[in-house]
MIKE-553361 format. One record per residue: x, y, z of N, C-alpha, C, O in turn; residue in three letters. Coordinates in steps of 0.05 Angstrom, whole numbers, plus 32768, in hexadecimal, padded with zeros to 4 digits. Layout:
XYZXYZXYZXYZALA...
***
This chain:
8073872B799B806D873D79B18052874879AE804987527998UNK8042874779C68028875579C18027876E79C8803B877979D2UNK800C877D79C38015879D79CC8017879E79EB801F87B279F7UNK800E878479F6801487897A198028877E7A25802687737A3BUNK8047877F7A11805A87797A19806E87907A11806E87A079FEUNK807D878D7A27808F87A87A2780A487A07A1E80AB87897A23UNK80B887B37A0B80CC87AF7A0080E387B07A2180DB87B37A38UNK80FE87AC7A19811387A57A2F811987C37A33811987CB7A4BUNK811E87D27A22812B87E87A28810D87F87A2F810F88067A44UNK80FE87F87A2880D488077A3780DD87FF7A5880E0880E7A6BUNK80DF87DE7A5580E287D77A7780ED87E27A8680E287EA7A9BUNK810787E47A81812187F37A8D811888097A978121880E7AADUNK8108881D7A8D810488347A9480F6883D7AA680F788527AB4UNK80E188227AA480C688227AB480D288167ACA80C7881E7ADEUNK80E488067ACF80E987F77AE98101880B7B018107880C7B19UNK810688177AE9811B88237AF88108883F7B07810E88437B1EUNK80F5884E7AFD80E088557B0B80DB88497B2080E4884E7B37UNK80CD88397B1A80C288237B3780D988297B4A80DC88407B52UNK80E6881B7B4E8100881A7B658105882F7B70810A88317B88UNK810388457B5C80FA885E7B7380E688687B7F80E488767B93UNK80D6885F7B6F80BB886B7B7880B788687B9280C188527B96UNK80A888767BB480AB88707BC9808E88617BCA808988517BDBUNK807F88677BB9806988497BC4806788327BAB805588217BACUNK807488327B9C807088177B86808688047B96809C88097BA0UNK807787EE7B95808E87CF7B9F809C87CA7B84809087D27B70UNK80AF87C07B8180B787BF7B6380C0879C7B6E80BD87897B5EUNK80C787997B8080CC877F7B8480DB876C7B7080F387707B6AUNK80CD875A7B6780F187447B5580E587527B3880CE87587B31UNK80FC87547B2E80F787617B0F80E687597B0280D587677AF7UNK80E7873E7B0280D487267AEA80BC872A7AF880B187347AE4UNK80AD872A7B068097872D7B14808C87457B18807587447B1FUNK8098875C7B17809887757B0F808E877A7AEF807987817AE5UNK80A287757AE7809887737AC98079876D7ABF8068877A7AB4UNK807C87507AC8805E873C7AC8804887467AC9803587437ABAUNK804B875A7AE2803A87657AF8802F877C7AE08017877D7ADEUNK803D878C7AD2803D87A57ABF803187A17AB0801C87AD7AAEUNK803B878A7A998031877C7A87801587727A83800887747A6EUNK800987637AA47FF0875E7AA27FDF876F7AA47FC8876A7A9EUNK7FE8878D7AAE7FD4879E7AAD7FCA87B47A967FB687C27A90UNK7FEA87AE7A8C7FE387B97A707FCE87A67A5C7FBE87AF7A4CUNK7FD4878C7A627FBE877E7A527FA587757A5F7F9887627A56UNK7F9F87847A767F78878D7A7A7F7987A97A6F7F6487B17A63UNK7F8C87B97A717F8587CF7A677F7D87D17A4A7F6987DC7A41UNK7F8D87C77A3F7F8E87C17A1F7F7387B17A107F6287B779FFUNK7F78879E7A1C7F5B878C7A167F3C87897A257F2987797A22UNK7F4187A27A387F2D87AB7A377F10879A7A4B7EF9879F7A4FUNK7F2A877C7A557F1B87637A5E7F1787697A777F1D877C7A85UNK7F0D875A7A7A7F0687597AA47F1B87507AAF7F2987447AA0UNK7F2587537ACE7F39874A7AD27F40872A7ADB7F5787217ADCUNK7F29871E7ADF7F1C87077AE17F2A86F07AC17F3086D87AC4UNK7F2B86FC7AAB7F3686EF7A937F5486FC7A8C7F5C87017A76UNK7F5E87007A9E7F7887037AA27F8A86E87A9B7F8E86D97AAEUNK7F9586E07A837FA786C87A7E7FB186C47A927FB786D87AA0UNK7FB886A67A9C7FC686967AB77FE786A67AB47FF686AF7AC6UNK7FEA86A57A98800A86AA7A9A801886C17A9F803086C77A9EUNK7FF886D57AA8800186ED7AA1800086F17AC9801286FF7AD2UNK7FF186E97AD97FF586DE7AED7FDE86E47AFB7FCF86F47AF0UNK7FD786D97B137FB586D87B277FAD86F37B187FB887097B14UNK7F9486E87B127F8C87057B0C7F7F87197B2C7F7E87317B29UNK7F78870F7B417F76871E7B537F8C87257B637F8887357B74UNK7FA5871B7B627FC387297B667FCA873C7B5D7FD6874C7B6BUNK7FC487427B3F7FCC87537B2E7FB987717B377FC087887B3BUNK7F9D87647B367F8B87717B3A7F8D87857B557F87879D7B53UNK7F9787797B6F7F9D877F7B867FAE87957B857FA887AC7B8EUNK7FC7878F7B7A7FE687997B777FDC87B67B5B7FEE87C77B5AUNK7FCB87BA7B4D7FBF87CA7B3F7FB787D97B507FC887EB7B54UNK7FA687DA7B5D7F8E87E77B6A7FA087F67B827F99880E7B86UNK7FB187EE7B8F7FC387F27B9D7FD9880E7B967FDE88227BA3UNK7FE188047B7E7FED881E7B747FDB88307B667FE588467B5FUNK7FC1882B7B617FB788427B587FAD884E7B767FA288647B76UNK7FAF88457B877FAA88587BA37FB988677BA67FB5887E7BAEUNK7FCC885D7BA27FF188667BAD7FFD887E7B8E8013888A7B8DUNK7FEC887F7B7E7FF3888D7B76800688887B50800788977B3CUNK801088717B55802C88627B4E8022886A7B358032887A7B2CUNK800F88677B248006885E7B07800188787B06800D887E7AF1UNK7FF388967B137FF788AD7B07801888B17B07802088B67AF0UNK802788B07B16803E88B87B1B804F88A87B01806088B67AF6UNK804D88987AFD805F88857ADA805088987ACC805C88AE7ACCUNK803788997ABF802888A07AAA804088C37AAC805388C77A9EUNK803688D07ABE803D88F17AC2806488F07ABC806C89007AABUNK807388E37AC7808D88D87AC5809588DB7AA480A488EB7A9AUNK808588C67A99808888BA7A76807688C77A66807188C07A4FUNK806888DC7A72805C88EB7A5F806288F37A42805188F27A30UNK807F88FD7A3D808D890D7A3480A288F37A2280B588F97A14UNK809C88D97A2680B188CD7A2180B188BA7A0280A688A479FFUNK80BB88C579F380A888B279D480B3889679D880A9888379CBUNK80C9889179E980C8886C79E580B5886479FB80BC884F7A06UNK809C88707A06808C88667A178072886A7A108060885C7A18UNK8070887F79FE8058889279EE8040887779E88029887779F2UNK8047886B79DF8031884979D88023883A79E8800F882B79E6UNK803B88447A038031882E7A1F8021883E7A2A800C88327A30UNK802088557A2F801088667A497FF5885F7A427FF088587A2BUNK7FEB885F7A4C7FC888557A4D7FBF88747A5A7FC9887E7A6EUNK7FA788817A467FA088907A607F7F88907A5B7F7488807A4CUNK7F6D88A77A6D7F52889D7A577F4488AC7A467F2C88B27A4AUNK7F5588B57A2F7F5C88B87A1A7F5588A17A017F4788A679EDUNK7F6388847A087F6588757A037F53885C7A0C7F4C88477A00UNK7F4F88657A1F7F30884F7A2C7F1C884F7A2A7F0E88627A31UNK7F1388357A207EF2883B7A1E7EE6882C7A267EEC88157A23UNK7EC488387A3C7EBB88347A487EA188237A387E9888297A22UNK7E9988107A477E7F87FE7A427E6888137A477E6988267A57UNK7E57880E7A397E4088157A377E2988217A527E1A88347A59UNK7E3588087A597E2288097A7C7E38881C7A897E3088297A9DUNK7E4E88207A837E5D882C7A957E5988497A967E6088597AA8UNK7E4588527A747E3E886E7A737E23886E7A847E1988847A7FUNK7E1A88677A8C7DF488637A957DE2884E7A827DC9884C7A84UNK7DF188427A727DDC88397A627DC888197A6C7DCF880A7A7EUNK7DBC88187A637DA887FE7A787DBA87EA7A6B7DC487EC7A55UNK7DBB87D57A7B7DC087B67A727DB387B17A617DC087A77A4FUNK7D9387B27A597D8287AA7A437D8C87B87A2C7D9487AB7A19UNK7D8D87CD7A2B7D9B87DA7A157DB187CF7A0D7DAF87C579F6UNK7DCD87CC7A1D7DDD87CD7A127DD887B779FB7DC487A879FDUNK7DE987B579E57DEB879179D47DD2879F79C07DD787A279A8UNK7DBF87A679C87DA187A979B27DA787C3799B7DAA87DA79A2UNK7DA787BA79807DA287CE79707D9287E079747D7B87D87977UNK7D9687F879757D81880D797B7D6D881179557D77880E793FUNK7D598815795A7D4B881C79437D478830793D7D42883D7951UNK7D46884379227D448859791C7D2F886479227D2D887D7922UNK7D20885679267D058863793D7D0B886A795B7D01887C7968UNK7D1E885879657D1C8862797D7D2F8880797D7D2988967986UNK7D4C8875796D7D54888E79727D5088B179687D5A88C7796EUNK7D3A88A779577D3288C6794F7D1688D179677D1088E8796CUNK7D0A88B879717CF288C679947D0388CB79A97CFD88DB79BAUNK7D2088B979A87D2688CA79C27D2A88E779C47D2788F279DAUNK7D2F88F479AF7D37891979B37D14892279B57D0A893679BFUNK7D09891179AC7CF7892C79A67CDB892679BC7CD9891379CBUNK7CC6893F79B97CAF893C79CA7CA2892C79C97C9B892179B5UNK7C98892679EB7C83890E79F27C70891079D97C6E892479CBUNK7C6388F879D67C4488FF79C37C2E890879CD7C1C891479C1UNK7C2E890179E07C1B88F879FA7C1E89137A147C3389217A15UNK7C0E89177A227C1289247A3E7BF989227A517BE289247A47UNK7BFD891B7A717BF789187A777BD189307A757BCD89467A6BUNK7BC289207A837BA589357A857BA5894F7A9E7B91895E7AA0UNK
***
């Protein structure tokens, strides 16, 4: 079992949520499940949704049916639900736990990947050398 697979009795809890929830589709169990699973493992690994494993299913289905409930609310509403819950405590993702790319803070594309040198990072704090005339 990987960490982006849910134990039977984790599922149970989570599905039985869904079915009530008034905007999550919970639709056929196994596909439901699937559907959970794959998003825990972009969440987890951190990948694009684009390298989404075949088995785990289209990655722009998943991607769709994601994006969908985070409109609708569905994924604050589980997270806030299982807050409190220690056989779920492992699964909740929040961003706490996420970490953002480089560029995603402001940083340039050229930068990102390049060792910074101890020269650069001790000129960035400090004063120009130079000023204009």
């Amino acid at each position: 079992m990987t960490n982006a697979e849910l134990r039977d009795d984790q599922w149970e809890k989570i599905y039985a949520f869904l079915q009530h929830h008034p905007r999550a589709y919970a639709g056929q169990e196994a596909e439901c499940r699937q559907f959970v699973q794959a998003v825990m493992w972009i969440l987890r690994s951190g990948a694009q949704w684009r390298l989404l494993p075949k088995e785990q299913g289209h990655w722009n289905t998943v991607y769709k049916r994601f994006a969908r409930w985070c409109e609708h609310g569905v994924w604050a509403d589980l997270h806030q639900h299982f807050a409190n819950d220690p056989d779920l405590e492992n699964i909740l993702l929040d961003s706490t736990i996420v970490r953002a790319h480089p560029c995603a803070a402001g940083a340039s594309k050229k930068a990102v990947g390049k060792k910074t040198r101890r020269s650069d990072a001790a000129g960035a704090g400090s004063a120009p050398r130079s000023t204009p005339a």
